[in-house]
C-alpha positions in Angstrom: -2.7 -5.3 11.1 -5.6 -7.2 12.5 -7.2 -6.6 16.0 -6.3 -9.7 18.1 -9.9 -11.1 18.5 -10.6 -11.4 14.3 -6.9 -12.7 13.6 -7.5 -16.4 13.4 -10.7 -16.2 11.4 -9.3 -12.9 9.4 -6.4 -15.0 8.5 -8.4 -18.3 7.7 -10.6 -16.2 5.3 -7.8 -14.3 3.3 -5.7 -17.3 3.1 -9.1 -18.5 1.3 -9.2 -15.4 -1.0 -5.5 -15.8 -1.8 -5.8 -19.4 -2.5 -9.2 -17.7 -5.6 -7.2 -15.3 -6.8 -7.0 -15.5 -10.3 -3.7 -14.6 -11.7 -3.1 -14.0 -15.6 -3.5 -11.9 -18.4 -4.1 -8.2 -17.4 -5.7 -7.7 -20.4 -8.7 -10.8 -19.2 -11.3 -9.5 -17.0 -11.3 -11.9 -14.9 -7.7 -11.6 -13.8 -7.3 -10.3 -10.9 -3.3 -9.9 -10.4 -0.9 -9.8 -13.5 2.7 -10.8 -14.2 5.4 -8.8 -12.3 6.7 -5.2 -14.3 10.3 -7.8 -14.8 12.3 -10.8 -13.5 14.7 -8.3 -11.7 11.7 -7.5 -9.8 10.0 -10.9 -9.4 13.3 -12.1 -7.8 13.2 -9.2 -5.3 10.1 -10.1 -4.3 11.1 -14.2 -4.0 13.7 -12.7 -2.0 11.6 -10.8 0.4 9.6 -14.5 0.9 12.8 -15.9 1.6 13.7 -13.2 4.2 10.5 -13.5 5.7 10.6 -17.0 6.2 14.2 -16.9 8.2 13.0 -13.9 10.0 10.4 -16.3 11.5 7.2 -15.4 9.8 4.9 -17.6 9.1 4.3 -18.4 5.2 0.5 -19.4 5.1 -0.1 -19.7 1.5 1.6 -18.3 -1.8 5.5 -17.5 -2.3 6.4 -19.1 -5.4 6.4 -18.1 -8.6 4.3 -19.5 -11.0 5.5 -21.9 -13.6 5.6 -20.7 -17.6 6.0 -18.2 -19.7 5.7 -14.2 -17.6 7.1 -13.0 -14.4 3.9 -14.4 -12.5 3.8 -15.1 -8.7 1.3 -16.9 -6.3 -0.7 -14.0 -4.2 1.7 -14.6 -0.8 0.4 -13.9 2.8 2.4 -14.0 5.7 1.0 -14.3 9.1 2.7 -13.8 12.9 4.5 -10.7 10.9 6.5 -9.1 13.6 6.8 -4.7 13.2 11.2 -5.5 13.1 11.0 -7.7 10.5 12.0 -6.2 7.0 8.9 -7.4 5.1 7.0 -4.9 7.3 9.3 -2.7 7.4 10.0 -2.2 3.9 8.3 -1.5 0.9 8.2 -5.0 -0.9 5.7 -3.9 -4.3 4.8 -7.4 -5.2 1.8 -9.6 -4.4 2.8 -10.4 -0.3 0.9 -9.5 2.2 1.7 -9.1 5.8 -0.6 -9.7 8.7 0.0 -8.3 12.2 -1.8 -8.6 15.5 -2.8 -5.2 17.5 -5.5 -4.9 20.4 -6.2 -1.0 20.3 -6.9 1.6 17.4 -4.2 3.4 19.1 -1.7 0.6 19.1 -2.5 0.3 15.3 -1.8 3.8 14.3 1.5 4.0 16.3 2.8 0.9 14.8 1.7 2.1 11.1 3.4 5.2 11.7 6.7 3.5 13.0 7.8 3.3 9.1 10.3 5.4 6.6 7.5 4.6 4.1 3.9 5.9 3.8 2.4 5.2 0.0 -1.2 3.8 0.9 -3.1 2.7 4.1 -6.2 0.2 4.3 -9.0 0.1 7.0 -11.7 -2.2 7.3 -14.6 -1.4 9.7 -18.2 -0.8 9.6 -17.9 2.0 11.9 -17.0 5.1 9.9 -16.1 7.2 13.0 -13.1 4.8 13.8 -12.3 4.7 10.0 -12.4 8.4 10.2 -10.3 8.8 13.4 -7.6 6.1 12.0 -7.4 7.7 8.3 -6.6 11.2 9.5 -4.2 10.1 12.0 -2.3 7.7 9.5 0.4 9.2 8.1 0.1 7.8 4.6 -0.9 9.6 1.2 -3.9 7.4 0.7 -5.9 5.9 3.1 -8.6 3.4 1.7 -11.1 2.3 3.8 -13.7 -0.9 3.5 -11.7 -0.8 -0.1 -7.8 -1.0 -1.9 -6.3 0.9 -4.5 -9.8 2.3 -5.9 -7.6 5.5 -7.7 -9.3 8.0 -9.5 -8.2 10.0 -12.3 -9.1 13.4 -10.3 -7.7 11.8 -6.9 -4.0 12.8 -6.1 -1.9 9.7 -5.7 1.3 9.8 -3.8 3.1 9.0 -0.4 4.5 10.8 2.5 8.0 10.4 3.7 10.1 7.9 1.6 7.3 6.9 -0.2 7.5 9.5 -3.1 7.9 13.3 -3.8 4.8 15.0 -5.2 1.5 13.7 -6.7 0.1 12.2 -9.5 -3.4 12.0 -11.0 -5.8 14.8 -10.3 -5.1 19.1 -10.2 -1.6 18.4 -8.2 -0.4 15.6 -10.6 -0.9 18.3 -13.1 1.7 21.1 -10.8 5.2 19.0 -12.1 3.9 20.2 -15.4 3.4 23.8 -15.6 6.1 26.6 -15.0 4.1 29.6 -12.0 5.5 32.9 -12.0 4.4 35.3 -9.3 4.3 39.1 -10.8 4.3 41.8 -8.1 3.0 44.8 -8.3 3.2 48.2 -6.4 0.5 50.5 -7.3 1.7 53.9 -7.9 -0.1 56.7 -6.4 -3.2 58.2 -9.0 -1.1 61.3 -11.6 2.7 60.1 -10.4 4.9 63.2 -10.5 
């Protein structure tokens, strides 16, 4: 979501980042998105941009794939994104991006929360306080703030609600692995009969 008075210029300028995105090899360094994990996948995606379209979003750049060899897609933004519309409302896990409208902080983190889903949250501010506020109050497993998917291998990765069971990465991605036994113990009174 975008607060009301940045929309039109926030959406001029990522359309413009969309449009440089380099996609490609993963392997290149200069790649910044890869191919899709299959065509099974890169068609539910397509279909998403399809859905989005009917459901009366605006498509302002991307939603193709890419012609060639790979499972490659054009980075996709869609703008006048509506909070009953399916691509908000569901997980999508492909390169489309959807951009709401919201005039309060508060407004914001009610709509977020309005979801079955809760992988990863992003929040772009320079004032820390109101990233702070937001991040605790989003119910998401990650919250990212003035930065996206910057994982760690000691950070925990995973989602609240429908968005995954347990973590990954970090101490608690290592808990699915090991067995815990609890051993209790009642001390006996010193020289037992």
């Amino acid at each position: 979501s975008t607060q009301s008075t940045w929309y039109d210029e926030f959406c001029r300028r990522l359309k413009q980042c969309a449009l440089k995105r380099v996609v490609g090899d993963p392997f290149d360094e200069k790649t910044d998105q890869g191919p899709q994990i299959s065509e099974t996948q890169l068609k539910k995606i397509l279909n998403y941009v399809d859905i989005g379209v009917k459901e009366g979003a605006t498509l302002l750049t991307g939603g193709k794939r890419i012609d060639g060899p790979g499972y490659f897609m054009e980075p996709t933004v869609f703008i006048d994104v509506k909070d009953d519309m399916r691509i908000a409302r569901e997980e999508i896990f492909g390169p489309v991006q959807c951009v709401m409208k919201f005039d309060t902080v508060e407004e914001a983190i009610r709509r977020a929360n309005d979801s079955d889903y809760g992988l990863g949250a992003g929040i772009y501010t320079s004032n820390m306080d109101t990233a702070l506020y937001v991040a605790k109050a989003l119910e998401a497993g990650s919250v990212y703030v003035n930065s996206y998917l910057t994982v760690g291998p000691g950070t925990p990765f995973g989602g609240y609600k429908q968005s995954g069971i347990g973590r990954e990465f970090g101490k608690e991605g290592l808990d699915a692995f090991l067995e815990k036994k609890t051993i209790h113990v009642r001390a006996l009174p010193p020289n037992p009969p």
